[in-house]
C-alpha positions as CSV (number, residue, x, y, z in Angstrom):
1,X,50.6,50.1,0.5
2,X,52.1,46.7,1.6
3,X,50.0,47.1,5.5
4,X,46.8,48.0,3.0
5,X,47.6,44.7,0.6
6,X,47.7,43.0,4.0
7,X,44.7,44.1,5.3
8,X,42.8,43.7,2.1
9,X,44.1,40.0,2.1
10,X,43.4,39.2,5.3
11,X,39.9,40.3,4.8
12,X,39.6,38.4,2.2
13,X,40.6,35.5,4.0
14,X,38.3,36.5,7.0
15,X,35.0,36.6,4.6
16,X,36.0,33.7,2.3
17,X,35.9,31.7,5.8
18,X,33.0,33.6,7.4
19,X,31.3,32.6,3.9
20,X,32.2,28.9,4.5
21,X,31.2,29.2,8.1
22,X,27.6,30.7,6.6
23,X,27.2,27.7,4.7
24,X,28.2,24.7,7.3
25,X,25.7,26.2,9.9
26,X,23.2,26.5,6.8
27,X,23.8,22.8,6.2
28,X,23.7,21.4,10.0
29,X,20.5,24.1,10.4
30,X,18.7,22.3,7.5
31,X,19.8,18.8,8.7
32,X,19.0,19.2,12.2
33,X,15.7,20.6,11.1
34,X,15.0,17.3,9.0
35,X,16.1,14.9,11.7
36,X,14.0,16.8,14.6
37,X,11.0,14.2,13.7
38,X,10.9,10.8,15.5
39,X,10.4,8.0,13.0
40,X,6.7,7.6,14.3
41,X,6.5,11.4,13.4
42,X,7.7,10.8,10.3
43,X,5.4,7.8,9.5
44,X,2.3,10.1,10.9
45,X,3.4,13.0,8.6
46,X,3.7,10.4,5.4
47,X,-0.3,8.9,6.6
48,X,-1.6,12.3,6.5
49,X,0.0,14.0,3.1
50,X,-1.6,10.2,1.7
51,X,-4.8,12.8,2.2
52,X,-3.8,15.9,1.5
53,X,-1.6,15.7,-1.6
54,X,-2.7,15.5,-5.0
55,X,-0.2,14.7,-8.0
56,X,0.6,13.0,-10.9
57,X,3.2,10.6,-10.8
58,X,4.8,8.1,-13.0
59,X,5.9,4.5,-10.9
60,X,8.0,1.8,-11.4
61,X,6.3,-1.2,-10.2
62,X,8.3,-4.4,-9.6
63,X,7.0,-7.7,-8.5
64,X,9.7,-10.6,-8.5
65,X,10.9,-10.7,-12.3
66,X,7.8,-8.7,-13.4
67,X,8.2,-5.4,-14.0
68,X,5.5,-2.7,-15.1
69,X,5.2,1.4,-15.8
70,X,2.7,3.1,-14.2
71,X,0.7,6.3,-14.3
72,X,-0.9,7.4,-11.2
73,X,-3.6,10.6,-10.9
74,X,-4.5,11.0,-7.6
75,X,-7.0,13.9,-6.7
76,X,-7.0,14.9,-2.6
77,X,-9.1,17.8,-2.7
78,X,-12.8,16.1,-2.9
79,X,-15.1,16.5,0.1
80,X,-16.3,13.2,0.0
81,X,-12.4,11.6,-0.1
82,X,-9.5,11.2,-2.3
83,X,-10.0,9.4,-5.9
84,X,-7.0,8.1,-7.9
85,X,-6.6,6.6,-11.5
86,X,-3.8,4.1,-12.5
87,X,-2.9,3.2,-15.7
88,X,-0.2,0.9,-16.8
89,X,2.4,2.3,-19.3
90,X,4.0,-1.0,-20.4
91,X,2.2,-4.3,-21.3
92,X,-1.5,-5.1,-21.8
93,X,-3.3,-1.6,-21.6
94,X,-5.1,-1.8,-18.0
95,X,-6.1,0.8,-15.7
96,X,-7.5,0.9,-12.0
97,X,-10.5,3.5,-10.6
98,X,-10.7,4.0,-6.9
99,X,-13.3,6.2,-5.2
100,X,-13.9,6.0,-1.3
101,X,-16.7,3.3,-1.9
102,X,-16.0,1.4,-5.1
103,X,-13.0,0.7,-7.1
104,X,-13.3,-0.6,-10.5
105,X,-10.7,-3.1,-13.2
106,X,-10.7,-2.3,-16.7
107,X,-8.2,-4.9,-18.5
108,X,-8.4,-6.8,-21.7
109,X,-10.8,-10.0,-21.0
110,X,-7.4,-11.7,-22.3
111,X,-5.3,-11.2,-19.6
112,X,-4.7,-13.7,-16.6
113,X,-5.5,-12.6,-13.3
114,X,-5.7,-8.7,-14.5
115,X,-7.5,-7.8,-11.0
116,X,-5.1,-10.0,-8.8
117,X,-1.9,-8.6,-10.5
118,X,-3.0,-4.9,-10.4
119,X,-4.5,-4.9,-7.1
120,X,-1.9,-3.9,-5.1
121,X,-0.1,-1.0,-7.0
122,X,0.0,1.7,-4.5
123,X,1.1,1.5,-0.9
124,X,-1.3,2.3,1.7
125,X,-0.4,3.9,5.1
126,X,-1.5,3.7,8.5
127,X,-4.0,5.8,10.1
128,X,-3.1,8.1,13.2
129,X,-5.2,5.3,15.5
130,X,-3.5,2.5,13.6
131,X,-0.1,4.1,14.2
132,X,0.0,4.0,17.8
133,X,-1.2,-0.4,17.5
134,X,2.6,-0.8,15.4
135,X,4.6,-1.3,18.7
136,X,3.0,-4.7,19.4
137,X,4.4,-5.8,15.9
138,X,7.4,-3.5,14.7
139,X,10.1,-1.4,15.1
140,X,10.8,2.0,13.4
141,X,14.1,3.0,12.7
142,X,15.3,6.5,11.1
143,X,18.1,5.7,8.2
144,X,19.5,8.7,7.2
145,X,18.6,10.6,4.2
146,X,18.3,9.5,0.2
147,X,17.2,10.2,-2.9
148,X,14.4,9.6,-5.7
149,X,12.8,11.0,-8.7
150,X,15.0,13.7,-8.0
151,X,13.7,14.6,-4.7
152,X,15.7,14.8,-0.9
153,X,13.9,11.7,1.2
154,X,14.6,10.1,4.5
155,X,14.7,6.3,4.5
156,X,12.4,4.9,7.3
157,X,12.5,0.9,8.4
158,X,9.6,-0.9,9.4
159,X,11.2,-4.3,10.9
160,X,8.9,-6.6,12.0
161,X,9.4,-8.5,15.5
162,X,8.0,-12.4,14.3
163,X,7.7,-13.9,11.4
164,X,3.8,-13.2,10.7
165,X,4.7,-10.1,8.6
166,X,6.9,-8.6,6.0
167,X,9.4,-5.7,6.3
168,X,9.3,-2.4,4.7
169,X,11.9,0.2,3.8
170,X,10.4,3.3,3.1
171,X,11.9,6.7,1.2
172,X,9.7,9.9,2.3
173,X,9.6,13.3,0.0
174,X,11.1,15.7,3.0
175,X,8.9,18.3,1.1
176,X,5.9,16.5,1.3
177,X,5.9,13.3,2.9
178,X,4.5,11.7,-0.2
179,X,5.8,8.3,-0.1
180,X,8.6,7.8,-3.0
181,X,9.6,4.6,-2.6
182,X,8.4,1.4,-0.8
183,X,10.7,-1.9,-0.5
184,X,8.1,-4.7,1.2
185,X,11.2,-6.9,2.3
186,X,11.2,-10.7,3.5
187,X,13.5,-11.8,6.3
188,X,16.8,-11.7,4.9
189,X,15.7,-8.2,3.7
190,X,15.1,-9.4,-0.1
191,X,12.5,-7.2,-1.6
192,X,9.3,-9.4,-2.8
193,X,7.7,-5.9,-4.2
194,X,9.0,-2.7,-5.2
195,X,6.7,0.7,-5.7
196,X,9.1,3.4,-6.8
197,X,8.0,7.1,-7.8
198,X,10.5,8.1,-11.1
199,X,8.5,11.8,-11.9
200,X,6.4,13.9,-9.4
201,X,4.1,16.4,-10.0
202,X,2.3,17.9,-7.7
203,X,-1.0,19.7,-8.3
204,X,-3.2,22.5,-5.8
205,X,-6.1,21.4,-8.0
206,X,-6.7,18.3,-10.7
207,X,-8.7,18.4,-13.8
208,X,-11.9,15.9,-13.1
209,X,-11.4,14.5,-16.4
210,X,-8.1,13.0,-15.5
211,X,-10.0,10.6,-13.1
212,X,-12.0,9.6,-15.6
213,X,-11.1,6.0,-17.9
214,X,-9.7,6.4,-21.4
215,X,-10.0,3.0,-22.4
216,X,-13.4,2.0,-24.6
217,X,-16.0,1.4,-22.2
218,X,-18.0,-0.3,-25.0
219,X,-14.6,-2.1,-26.3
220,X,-15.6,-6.1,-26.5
221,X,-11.7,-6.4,-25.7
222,X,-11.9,-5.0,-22.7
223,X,-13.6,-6.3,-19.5
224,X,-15.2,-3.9,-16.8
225,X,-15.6,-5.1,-12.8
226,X,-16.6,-2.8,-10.4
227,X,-16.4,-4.2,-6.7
228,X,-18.8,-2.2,-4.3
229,X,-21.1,-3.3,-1.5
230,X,-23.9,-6.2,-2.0
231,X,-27.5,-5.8,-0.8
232,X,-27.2,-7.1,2.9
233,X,-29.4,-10.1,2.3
234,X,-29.5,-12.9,5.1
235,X,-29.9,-15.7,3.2
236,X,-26.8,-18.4,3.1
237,X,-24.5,-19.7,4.8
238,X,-22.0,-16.8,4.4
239,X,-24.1,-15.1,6.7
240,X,-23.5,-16.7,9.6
241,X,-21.7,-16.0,12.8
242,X,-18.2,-16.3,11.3
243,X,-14.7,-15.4,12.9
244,X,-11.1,-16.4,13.8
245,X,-10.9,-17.8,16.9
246,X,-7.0,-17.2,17.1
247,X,-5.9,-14.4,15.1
248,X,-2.2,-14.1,14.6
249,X,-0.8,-11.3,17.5
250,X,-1.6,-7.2,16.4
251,X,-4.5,-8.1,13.9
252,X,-7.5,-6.6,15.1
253,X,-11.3,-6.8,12.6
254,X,-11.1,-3.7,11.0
255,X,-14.2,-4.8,9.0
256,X,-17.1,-7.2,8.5
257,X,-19.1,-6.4,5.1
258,X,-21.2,-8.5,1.9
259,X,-19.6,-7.4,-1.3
260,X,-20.4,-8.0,-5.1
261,X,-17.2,-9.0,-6.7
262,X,-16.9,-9.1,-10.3
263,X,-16.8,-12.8,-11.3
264,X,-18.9,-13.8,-8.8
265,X,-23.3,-14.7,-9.1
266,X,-23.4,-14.1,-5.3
267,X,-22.6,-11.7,-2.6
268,X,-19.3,-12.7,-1.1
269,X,-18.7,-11.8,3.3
270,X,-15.3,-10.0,3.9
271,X,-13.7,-9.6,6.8
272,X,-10.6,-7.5,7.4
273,X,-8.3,-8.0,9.7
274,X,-4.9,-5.2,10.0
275,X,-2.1,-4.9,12.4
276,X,-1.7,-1.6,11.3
277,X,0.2,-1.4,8.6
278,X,-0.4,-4.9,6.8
279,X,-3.9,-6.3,6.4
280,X,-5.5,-9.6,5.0
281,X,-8.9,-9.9,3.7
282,X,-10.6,-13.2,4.3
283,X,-13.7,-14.3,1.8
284,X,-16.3,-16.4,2.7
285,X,-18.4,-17.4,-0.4
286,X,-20.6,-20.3,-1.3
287,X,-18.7,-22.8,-3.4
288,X,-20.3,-23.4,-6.5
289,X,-17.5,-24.9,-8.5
290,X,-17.0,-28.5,-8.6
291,X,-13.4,-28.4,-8.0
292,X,-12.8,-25.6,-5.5
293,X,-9.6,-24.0,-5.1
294,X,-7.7,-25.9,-2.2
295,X,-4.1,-25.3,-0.9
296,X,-1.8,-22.1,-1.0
297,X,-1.2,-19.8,-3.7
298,X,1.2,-17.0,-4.2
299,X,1.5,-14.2,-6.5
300,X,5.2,-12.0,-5.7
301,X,4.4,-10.2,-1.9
302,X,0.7,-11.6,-2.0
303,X,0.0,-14.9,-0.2
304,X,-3.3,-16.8,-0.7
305,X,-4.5,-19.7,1.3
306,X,-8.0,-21.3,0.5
307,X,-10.4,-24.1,2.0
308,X,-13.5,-25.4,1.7
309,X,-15.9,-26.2,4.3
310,X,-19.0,-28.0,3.7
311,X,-20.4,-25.4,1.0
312,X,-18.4,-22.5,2.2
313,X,-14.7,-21.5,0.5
314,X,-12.5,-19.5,2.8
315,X,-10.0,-17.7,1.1
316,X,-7.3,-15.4,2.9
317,X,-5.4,-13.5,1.6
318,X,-2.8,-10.4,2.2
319,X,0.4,-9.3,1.3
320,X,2.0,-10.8,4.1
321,X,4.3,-14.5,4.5
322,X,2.4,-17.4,3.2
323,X,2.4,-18.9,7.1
324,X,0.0,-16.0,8.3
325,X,-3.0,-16.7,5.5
326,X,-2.7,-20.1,6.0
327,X,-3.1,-19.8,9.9
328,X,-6.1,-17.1,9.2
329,X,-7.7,-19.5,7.0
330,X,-7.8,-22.4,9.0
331,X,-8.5,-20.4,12.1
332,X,-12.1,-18.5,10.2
333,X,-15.1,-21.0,11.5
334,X,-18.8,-20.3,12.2
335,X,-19.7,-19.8,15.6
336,X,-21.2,-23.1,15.9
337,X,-17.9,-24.7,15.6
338,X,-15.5,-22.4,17.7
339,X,-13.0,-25.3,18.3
340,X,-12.5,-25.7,14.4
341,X,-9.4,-25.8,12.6
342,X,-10.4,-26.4,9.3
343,X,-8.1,-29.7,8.9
């Protein structure tokens, strides 16, 4: 009886530490399996779920002191590209439309800068192409594992390698590769904006309707601004041979288009320049107003610097340091004058 009692405890022993045993090569499987991606593997995976994920998801948006609840809708499963909704849960009622082509501002006609102050509530991710152009400009680093909205994500640095562009510390869904959380860091590593997914829910299909507004259309309280494509016209002096005759190192001209901007009588010329991961529109418009806006501007992570030039305004502006619009905008001249400055 006492060999038997022996035996049975000894056994017991043996599978309470086979049971442990079980469970630690469980837990270095599962972590080995989650660190096997590079961080450029990582980032790659994140750009393509950006496509192929559709969810609902409520954000925490932070901009300096400014803080703001968010609902976003986004539907991946159209032919003709992705569609999202965003609505804001706190403050004025306002919500954003984007569609591949257009993307539309409904906020109360009340409210300062609605567009400028919503227009950057979602983060957007390089391409496959663009992914391979962030070596010239940053480093990617693998920072262990974290967690948010109740989620497993790994923590992925983008450090930049000048001064020309922020930081970002990113948190990736491990499931997924939906993008969690977003830190776009100065410097010293101080965050200037903070995008941060609280509830996820992921949908295989979305109701249509869900894209659609809920705020009165016909509300006199509420103003309505699509931007879109202009007729390409070739009359003006925005329509000239325009370009930056030293842009800052790893931007490249992603794009070179005439837009209708709400707020604006005439077509305005966009150029877009991108070093992959950060990007910074440039606006050449006629100058119609009799003081125009001059000088640097700055809204949290969102830099703008504006001049004018005979009867053209250049405005640049991007969610990158202040020093980088301002060298864009003086460096945008017509071909006629490829030696400009702007001073």
């Amino acid at each position: 009886m006492i060999a038997n009692a022996e035996r049975s405890k000894s056994r017991s022993r043996w599978c309470g530490s086979a049971g442990l045993l079980a469970i630690v090569l469980l837990v270095s499987t599962t972590a080995t399996a989650e660190t096997t991606r590079t961080a450029t593997e990582w980032l790659e995976w994140a750009s393509g779920a950006m496509g192929q994920q559709s969810f609902v998801a409520d954000v925490i948006y932070e901009q300096g002191s400014h803080v703001e609840a968010l609902r976003l809708w986004r539907d991946a499963s159209l032919a003709e590209g992705s569609r999202e909704r965003l609505m804001s849960l706190s403050g004025p009622p306002r919500e954003i439309l984007r569609t591949p082509a257009t993307t539309t501002y409904i906020s109360p006609t009340a409210s300062p800068h609605p567009r400028q102050r919503l227009a950057n509530r979602s983060l957007r991710l390089p391409g496959p192409d663009a992914i391979d152009q962030l070596d010239q400009s940053y480093t990617l680093n693998l920072e262990g594992q974290g967690r948010v909205a109740e989620r497993p994500a790994q923590r992925l640095r983008v450090i930049p390698k000048d001064n020309l562009r922020y930081g970002y510390a990113l948190w990736l869904d491990q499931q997924t590769g939906i993008v969690l959380r977003a830190d776009i860091l100065e410097s010293d590593g101080w965050p200037v904006e903070r995008f941060m997914v609280v509830d996820l829910e992921r949908r295989d299909s979305m109701d249509p309707a869900l894209l659609d507004p809920v705020l009165a259309e016909n509300d006199a309280t509420f103003e309505r601004a699509t931007r879109a494509d202009a007729a390409r016209d070739r009359d003006g002096p925005i329509h000239d041979n325009w370009s930056l005759t030293d842009p800052p190192a790893g931007f490249i001209q992603q794009a070179d288009r005439t837009e209708a901007l709400p707020g604006h009588e005439r077509p305005v010329r966009h150029l877009v320049f991108s070093d992959g991961i950060a990007s910074v529109s440039v606006y050449i418009k006629q100058s119609g107003a009799s003081e125009p806006l001059q000088g640097a501007m700055s809204m949290g992570g969102v830099n703008i610097h504006a001049r004018t030039q005979s009867e053209v305004q250049i405005l640049a502006v991007g969610q990158v340091p202040a020093i980088t619009v301002e060298r864009m905008a003086n460096a945008t001249v017509r071909a006629s004058q490829p030696n400009a400055t702007g001073q």
